[in-house]
C-alpha positions in Angstrom: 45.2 -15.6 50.5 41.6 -16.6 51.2 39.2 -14.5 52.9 37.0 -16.3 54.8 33.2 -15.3 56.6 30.3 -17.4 59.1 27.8 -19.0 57.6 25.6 -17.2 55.1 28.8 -14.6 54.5 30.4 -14.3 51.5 33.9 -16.5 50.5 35.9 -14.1 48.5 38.3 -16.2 46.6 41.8 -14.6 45.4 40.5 -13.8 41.2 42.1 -16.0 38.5 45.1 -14.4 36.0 42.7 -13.4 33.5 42.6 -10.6 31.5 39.4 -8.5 32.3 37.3 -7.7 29.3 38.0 -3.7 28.6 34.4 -3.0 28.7 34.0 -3.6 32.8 35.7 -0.4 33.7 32.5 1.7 32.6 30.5 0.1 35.4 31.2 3.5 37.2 31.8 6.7 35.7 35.0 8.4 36.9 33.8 11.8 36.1 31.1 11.7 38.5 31.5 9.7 41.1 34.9 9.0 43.0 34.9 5.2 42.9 37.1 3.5 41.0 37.0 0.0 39.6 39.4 -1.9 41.5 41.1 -5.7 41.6 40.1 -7.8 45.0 43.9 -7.8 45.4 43.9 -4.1 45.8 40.7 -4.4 47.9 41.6 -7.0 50.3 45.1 -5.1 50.9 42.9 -2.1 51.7 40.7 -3.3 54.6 41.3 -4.4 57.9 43.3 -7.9 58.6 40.7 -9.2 61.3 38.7 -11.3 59.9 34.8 -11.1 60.4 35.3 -13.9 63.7 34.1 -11.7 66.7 30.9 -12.1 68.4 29.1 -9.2 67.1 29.6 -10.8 63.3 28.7 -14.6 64.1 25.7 -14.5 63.0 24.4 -11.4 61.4 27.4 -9.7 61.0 25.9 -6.9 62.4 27.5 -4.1 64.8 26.9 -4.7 68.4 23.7 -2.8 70.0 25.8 -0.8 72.1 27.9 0.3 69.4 25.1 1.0 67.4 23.7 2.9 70.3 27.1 4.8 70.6 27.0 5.7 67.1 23.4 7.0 66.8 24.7 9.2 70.0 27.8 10.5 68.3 25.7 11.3 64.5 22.8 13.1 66.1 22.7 16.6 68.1 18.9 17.3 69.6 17.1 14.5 71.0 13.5 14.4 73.6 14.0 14.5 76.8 11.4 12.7 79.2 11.1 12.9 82.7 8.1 14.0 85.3 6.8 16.8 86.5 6.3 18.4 90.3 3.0 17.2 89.8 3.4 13.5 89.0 2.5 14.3 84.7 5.2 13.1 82.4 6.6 15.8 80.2 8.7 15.2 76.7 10.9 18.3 76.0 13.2 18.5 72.9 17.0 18.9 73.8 20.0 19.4 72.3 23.3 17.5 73.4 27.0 15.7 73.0 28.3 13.1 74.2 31.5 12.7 76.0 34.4 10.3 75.5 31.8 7.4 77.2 28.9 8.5 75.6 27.7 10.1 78.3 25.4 12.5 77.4 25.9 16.4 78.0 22.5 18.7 77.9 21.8 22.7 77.8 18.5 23.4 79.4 17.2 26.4 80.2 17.3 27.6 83.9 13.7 27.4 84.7 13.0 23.8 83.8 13.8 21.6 86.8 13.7 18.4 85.2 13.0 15.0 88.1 15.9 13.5 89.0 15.4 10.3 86.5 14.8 11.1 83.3 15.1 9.5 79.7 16.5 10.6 76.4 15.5 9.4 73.0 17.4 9.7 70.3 16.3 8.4 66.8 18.8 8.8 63.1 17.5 8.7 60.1 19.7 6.5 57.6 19.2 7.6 53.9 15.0 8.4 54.3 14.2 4.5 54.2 15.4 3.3 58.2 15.3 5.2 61.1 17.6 3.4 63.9 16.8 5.0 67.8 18.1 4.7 71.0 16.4 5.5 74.8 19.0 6.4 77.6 17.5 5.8 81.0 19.3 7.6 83.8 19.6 10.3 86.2 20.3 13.5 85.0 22.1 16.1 87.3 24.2 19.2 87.6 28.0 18.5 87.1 29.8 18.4 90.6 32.8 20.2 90.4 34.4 23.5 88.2 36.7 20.7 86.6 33.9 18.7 85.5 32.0 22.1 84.4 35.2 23.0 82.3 35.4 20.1 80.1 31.5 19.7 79.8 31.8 23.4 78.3 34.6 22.0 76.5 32.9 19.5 74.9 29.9 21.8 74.1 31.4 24.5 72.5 33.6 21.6 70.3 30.2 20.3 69.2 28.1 23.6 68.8 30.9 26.3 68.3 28.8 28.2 71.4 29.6 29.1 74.9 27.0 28.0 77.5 25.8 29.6 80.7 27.7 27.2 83.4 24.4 26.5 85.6 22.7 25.1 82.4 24.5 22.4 81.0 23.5 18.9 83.2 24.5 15.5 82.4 22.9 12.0 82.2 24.3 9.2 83.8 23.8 5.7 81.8 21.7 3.1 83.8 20.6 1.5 80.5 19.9 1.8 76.9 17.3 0.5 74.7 18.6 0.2 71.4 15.8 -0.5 68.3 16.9 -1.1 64.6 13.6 1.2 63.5 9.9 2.0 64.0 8.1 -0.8 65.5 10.9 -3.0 65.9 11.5 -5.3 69.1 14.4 -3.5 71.2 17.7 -4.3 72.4 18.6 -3.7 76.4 22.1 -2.7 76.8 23.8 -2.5 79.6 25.6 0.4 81.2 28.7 -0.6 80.9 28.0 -1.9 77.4 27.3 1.0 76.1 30.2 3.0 78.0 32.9 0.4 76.5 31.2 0.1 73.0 33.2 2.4 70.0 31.1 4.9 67.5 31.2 3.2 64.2 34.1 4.2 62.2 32.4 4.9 59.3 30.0 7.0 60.9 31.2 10.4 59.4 31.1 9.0 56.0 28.9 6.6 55.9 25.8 9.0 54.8 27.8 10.4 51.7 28.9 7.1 50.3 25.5 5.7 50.7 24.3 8.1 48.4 26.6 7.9 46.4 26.1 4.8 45.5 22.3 4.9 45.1 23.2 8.0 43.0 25.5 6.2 40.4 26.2 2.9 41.4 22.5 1.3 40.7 24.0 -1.7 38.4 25.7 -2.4 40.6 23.4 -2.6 44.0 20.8 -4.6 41.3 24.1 -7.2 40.4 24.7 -7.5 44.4 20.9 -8.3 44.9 21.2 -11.5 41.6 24.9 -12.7 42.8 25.8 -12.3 46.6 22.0 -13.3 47.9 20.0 -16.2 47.4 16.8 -14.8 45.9 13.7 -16.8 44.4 12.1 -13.7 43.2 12.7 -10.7 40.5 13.8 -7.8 42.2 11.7 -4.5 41.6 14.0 -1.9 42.7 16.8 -1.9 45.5 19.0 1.0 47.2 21.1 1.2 49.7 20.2 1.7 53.8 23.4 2.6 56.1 27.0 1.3 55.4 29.3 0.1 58.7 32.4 -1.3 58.9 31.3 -4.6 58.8 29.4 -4.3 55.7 26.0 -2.7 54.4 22.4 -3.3 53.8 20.1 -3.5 51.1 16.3 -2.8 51.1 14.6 -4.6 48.5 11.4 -4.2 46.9 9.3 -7.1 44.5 6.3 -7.8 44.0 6.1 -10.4 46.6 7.3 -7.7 49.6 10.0 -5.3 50.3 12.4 -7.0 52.2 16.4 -5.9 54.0 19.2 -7.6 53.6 22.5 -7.4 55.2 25.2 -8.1 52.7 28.8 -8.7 54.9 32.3 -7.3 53.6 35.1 -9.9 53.0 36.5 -8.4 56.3 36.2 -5.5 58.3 37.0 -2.3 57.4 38.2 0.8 59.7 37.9 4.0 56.9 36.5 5.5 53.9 39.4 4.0 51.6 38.9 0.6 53.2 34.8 0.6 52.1 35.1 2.0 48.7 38.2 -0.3 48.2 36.0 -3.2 49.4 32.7 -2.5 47.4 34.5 -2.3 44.5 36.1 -5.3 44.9 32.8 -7.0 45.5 31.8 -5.1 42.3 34.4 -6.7 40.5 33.7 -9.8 41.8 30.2 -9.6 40.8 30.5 -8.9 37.6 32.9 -11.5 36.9 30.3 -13.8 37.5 27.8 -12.5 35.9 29.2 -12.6 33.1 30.7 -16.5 33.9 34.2 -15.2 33.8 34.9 -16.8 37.3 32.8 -19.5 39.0 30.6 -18.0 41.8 33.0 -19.8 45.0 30.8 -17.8 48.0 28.0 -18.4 50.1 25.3 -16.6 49.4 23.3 -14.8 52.2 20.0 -16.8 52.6 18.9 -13.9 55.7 15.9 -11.7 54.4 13.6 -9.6 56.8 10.8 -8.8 55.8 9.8 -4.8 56.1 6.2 -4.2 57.6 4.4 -1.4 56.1 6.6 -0.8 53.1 5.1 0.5 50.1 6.0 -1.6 47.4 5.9 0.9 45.1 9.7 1.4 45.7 11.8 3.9 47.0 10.9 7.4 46.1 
């Protein structure tokens, strides 16, 4: 079976019958880390079976905006909440909040702050202390309408915060648009409403944070071997760690002497759980190391896509 990507993606060819040299299986140590060495076999069998053909993975192989947006909602609990005054001035309060089955989102405020009618949330997630991926909700923000609507707004509070509310103090914001922005002084994204209602939280999302560091943690040969094999590099590479891991694969920031630059490193296909991206990283371990040490011919494309990081130190990653 051959697993196939767009462009700049990696080609994952089924491995030859070889027998693996003994030694490999100490590129991660069992005892303190939970990844285990695995064949591509076992990794492709693992992941999803669509292949990485959708829209969102054309090019960039990227999550959607929206779903992006849907994710940062889902991760995060206490956001700013802007909107005006009586008086015309703008005021930015802090807030904490859930989201519903849509996204939409649910905030407590305190009875005495009558907040104008439209109003915008900003929500920002920090991914690992090296990217910090935001999103603005504009809307208007209201009292729910009914005792059923009350009900499962408490509902959804107390699942989120373990904490009954006082009934005339949770209000919700419905979606007119988001603006969805990658990190700090990025260009944005707009998203539509209905985007961002249709759009599903990342399936890693729970997990995502913990295997990121567990890779930076004990898996650094093996971030370094990603950075000399699976992209197309005309410099030395200083020092690289891992950003955010998604289902449709992860990215790299990478710091030389010429820059600090991200890269965004695709899976051989998508994966939908925690046993699907460990199964695939290792896999593209294996693979990597296989070629480094020219015990299989390097059949991929390499990614060519760097972006360049503005404002980096290139000191590295602390």
């Amino acid at each position: 079976m051959q697993l196939q990507t767009q462009s700049f993606a990696l080609t994952l060819l089924p491995s030859p019958n070889f027998a693996k040299p003994t030694e490999r299986r100490e590129f991660i140590s069992l005892k303190r880390d939970p990844f285990r060495p695995i064949s591509l076999r076992c990794s492709v069998s693992t992941a999803s079976a669509t292949p990485l053909t959708t829209t969102s993975a054309s090019t960039t192989h990227k999550p959607f905006p929206a779903e992006v947006s849907r994710s940062i909602m889902e991760l995060s609990s206490v956001g700013t909440l802007s909107t005006l005054t009586h008086d015309g001035w703008p005021l930015g309060v802090g807030v904490r909040f859930a989201v519903d089955q849509d996204g939409t989102p649910v905030l407590c405020l305190n009875r005495t702050f009558t907040p104008d009618k439209r109003s915008a949330l900003h929500v920002q997630l920090e991914q690992c202390g090296l990217r910090t991926p935001q999103c603005t909700i504009q809307g208007s923000i209201s009292r729910p309408g009914d005792d059923t609507v009350q009900k499962r707004l408490n509902a959804i509070w107390r699942k989120k915060f373990g904490e009954e509310v006082e009934e005339d103090s949770l209000y919700v914001v419905a979606v007119d648009r988001v603006l969805q922005m990658e990190d700090f002084m990025e260009d944005g994204i707009w998203v539509a409403s209905s985007d961002y209602k249709n759009a599903s939280p990342d399936p890693l999302r729970d997990v995502a944070e913990d295997i990121v560091n567990q890779i930076n943690t004990y898996n650094m040969e093996d971030i370094f071997r990603f950075c000399n094999v699976y992209v197309d590099l005309d410099f030395v590479v200083s020092e690289t760690k891992m950003i955010w891991m998604d289902r449709l694969g992860f990215d790299l920031r990478v710091w030389s002497p010429r820059g600090v630059y991200d890269v965004r490193i695709p899976f051989p296909m998508e994966v939908t759980d925690e046993k699907g991206a460990k199964s695939s990283f290792n896999g593209m371990s294996q693979l990597a190391w296989e070629v480094e040490k020219s015990y299989c011919p390097a059949d991929f494309n390499k990614v060519k896509l760097l972006k360049q990081v503005v404002g980096s130190s290139l000191k590295g990653a602390q």
